[in-house]
N, C-alpha and C positions, 0 to 999 in steps of 0.2 A: 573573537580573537583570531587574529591570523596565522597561519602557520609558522613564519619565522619569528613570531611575539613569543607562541608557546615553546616556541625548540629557544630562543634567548632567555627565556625564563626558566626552562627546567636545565640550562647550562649554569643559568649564577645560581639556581638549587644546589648543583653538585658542586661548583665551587666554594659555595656557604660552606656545604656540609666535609668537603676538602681541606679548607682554612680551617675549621676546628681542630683538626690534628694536633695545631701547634701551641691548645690551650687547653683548660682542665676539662674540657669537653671532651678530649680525643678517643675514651672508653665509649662512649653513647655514639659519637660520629661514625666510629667504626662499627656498634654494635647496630645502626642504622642502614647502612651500607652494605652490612653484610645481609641484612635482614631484606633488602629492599633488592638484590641480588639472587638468595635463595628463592625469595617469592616469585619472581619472574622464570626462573628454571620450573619451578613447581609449576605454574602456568601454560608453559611453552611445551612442557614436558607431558603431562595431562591431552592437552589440544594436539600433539602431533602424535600419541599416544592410538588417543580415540580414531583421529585421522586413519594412522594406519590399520587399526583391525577393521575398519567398517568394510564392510562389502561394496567394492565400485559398482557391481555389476547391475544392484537394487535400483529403480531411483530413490532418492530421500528429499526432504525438506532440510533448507541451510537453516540451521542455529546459527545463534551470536559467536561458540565457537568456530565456526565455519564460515560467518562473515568477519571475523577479527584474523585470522590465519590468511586472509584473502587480500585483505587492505594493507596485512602487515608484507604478503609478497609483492603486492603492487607495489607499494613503497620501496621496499629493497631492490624491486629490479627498476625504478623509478620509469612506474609504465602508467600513462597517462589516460590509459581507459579504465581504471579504478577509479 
């Protein structure tokens, strides 16, 4: 799948899950959103967590947390040698 298939598909996700608001679903929508919200803090929180106590001065071997931190800064500064 291609990069702008997946970012068009977890856009109409959120808009699904947006449009419920305005039906008897709007407790689960919300309680969804928040839950899918929290988790990612939790995430992000944890990996920049570890990030910062580790020792730079060691070498180490990259973990998935340390290759996911890395694709997600390549992405945000949209830098094309990621």
């Amino acid at each position: 799948m291609s990069r702008s298939a997946g970012a068009w598909i977890l856009a109409l996700v959120i808009l699904l899950l947006l449009s419920l608001s305005a039906t008897s679903y709007s407790q689960t929508a919300n309680f969804l959103l928040i839950a899918a919200r929290v988790a990612l803090l939790v995430v992000l929180s944890v990996l920049i967590v570890k990030e910062k106590f580790r020792p730079h001065d060691s070498p180490h071997r990259a973990d998935a947390g340390d290759r996911l931190l890395t694709k997600w800064r390549h992405w945000f500064y949209d830098d094309k040698h990621g």
